[in-house]
C-alpha positions as CSV (number, residue, x, y, z in Angstrom):
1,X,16.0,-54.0,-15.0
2,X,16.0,-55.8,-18.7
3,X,13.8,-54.2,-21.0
4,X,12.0,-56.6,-22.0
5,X,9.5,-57.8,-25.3
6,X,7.8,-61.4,-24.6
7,X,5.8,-61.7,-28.1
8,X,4.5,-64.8,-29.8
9,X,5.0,-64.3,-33.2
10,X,4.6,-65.7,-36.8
11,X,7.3,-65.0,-39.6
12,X,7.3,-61.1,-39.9
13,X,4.2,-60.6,-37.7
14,X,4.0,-59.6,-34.3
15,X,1.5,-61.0,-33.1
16,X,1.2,-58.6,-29.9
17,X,0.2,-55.6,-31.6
18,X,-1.8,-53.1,-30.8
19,X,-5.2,-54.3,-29.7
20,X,-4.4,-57.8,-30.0
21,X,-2.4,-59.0,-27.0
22,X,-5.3,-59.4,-23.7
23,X,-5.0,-57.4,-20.4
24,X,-3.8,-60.3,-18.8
25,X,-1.0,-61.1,-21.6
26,X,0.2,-58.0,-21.1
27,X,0.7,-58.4,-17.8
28,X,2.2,-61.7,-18.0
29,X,4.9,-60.3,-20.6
30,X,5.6,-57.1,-18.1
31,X,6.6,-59.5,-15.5
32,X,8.3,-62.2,-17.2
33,X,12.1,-61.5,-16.7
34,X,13.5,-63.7,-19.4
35,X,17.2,-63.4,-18.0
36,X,16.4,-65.6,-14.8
37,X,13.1,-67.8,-15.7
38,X,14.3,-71.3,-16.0
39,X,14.4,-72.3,-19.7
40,X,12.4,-76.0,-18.6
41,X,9.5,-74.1,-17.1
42,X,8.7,-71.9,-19.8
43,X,5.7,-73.6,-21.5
44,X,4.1,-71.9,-24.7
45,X,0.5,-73.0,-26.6
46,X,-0.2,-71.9,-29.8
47,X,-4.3,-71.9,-31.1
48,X,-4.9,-73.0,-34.9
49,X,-7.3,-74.2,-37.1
50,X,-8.0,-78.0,-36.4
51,X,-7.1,-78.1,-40.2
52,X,-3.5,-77.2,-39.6
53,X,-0.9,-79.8,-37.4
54,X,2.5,-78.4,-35.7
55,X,5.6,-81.4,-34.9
56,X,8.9,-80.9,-33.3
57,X,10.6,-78.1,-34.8
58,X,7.5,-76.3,-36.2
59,X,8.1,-73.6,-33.9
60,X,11.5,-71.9,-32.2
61,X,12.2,-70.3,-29.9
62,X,14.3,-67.0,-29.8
63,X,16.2,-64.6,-27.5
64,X,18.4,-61.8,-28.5
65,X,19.5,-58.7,-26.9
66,X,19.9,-55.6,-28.9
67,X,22.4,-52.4,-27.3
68,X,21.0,-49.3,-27.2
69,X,21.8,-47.1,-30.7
70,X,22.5,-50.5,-32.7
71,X,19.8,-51.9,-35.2
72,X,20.8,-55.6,-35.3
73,X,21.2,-57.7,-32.3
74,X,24.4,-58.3,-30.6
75,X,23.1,-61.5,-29.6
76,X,20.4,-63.4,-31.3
77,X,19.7,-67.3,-30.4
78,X,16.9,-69.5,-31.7
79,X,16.2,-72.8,-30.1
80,X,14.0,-75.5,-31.5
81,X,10.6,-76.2,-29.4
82,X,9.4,-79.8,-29.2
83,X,5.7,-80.7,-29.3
84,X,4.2,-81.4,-25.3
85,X,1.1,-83.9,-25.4
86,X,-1.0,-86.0,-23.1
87,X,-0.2,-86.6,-19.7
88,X,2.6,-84.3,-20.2
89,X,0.8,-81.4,-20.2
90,X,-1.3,-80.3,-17.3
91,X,-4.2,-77.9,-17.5
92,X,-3.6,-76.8,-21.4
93,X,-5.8,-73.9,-22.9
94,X,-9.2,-75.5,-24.0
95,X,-9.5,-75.1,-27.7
96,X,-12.5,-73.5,-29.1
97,X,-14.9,-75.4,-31.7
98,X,-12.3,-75.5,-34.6
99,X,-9.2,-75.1,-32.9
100,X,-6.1,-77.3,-32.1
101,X,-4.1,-76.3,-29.6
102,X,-0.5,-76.8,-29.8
103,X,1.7,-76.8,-26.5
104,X,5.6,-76.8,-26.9
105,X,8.0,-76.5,-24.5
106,X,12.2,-76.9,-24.9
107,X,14.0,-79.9,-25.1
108,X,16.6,-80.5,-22.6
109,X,20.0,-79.9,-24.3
110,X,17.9,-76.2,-26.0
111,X,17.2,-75.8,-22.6
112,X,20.9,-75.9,-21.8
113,X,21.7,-73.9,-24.5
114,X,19.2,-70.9,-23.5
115,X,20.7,-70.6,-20.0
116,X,24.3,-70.3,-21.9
117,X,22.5,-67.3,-23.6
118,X,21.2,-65.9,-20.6
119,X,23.9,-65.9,-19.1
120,X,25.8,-63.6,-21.8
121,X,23.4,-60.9,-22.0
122,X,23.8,-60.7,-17.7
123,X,27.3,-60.5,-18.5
124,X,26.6,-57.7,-21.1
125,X,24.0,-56.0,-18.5
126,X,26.6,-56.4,-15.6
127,X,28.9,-54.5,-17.5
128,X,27.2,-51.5,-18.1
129,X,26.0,-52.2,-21.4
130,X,22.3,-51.3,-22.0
131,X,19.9,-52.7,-24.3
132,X,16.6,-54.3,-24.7
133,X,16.0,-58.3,-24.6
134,X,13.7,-59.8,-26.6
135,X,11.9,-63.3,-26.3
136,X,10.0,-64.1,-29.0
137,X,7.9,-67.7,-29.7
138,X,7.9,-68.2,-33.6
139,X,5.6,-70.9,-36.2
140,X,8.0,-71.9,-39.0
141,X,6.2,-74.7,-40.2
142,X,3.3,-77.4,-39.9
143,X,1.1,-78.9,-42.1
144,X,-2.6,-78.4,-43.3
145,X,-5.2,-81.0,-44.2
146,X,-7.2,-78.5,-46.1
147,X,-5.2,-77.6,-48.5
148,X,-2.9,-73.9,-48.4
149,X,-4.9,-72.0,-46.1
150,X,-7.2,-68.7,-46.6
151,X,-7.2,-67.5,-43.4
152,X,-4.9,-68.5,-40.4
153,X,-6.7,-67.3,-37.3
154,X,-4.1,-67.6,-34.3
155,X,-4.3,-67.2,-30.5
156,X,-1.4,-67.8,-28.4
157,X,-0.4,-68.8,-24.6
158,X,2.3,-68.8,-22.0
159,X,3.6,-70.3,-18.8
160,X,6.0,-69.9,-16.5
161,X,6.3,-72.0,-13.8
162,X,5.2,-76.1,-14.0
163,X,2.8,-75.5,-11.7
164,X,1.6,-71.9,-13.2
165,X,-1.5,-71.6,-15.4
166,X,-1.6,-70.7,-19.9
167,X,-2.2,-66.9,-19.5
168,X,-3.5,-66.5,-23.3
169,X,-1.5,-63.6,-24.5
170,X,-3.0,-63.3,-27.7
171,X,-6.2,-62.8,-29.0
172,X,-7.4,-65.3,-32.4
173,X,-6.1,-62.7,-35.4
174,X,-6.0,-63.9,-38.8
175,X,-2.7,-63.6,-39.7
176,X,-2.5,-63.6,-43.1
177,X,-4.6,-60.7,-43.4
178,X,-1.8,-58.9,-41.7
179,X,0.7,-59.7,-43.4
180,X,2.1,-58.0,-47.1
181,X,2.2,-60.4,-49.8
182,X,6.1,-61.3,-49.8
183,X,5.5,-62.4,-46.2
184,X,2.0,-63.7,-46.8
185,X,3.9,-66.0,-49.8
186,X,7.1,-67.5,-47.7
187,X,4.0,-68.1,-44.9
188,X,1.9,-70.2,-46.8
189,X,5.6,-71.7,-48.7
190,X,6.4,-73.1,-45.2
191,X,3.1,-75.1,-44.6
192,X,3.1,-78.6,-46.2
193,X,0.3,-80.7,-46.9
194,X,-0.8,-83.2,-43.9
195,X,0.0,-87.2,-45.4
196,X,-2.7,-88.9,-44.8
197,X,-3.5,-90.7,-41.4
């Protein structure tokens, strides 16, 4: 069986730390195996201020498998996530007063691509080679409408199958509390301001 680490994360911050990921996240990530859930059903939602506005792109998704005794990963992949809205999303995580909720999901050909990559850690696993996978959801960008923001509170989701339900892995955590100032600075150096309407 994979060892497996399902986090939503921001740049540098791991966002399923120690009293921050909820019962039920936990859960959800132990029995998420990432090597055989279809890429087009996996579904994530991200929780920001309703200051701050994700597009396609803002976020990626990546999977990597790292052998046992090595540091780096033998294979790391990242795959852009494209914003899900309207119709297209059924039953999203209701936002709290303040909140935007953000649901991506992968576009067909990154969809593709991620079953290529699954595929090569089996092979890895099937021949003996141990290691732990990792599937990690990650915020590289976005936009505020306030202005560089003071805190960044975050909460974050995840589904696996269409008909499934957003099992919030995360609870709300300012982020940029958490984060040393080199990582705080390439943070707050990746969010734009919002043009105007």
């Amino acid at each position: 069986m994979i060892k497996s680490l399902v986090s939503l994360i921001l740049p540098v911050l791991l966002l399923g730390a120690c009293g921050t990921i909820t019962p039920r996240g936990l859960l959800t990530a132990l029995r998420l195996d990432p090597l055989h859930t279809d890429p087009a059903h996996l579904s994530a939602a991200i929780g920001l201020p309703d200051t701050m506005r994700l597009g396609d792109g803002d976020a990626v998704l990546a999977m990597g498998y790292t052998v046992d005794g090595e540091t780096d990963p033998h294979i790391l992949e990242r795959f852009s996530l494209m914003l899900v809205t309207g119709d297209e999303v059924a039953d999203p995580p209701v936002p709290t007063p303040g909140e935007a909720i953000f649901v991506t999901a992968l576009a067909l050909p990154a969809a593709a691509r991620l079953r290529r990559t699954q595929a090569a850690i089996l092979a890895l696993r099937e021949s003996g080679i141990e290691g732990t996978g990792t599937l990690a959801i990650r915020v590289t960008g976005g936009c505020s409408s306030a202005g560089p923001p003071v805190t960044l509170p975050v909460r974050t989701f995840l589904r696996t199958a269409p008909d499934g339900e957003f099992v919030q892995l995360t609870r709300r955590r300012d982020v940029l509390a958490l984060l040393d100032e080199a990582a705080r600075a390439a943070l707050l150096a990746g969010i734009d301001d919002c043009p105007d309407p």
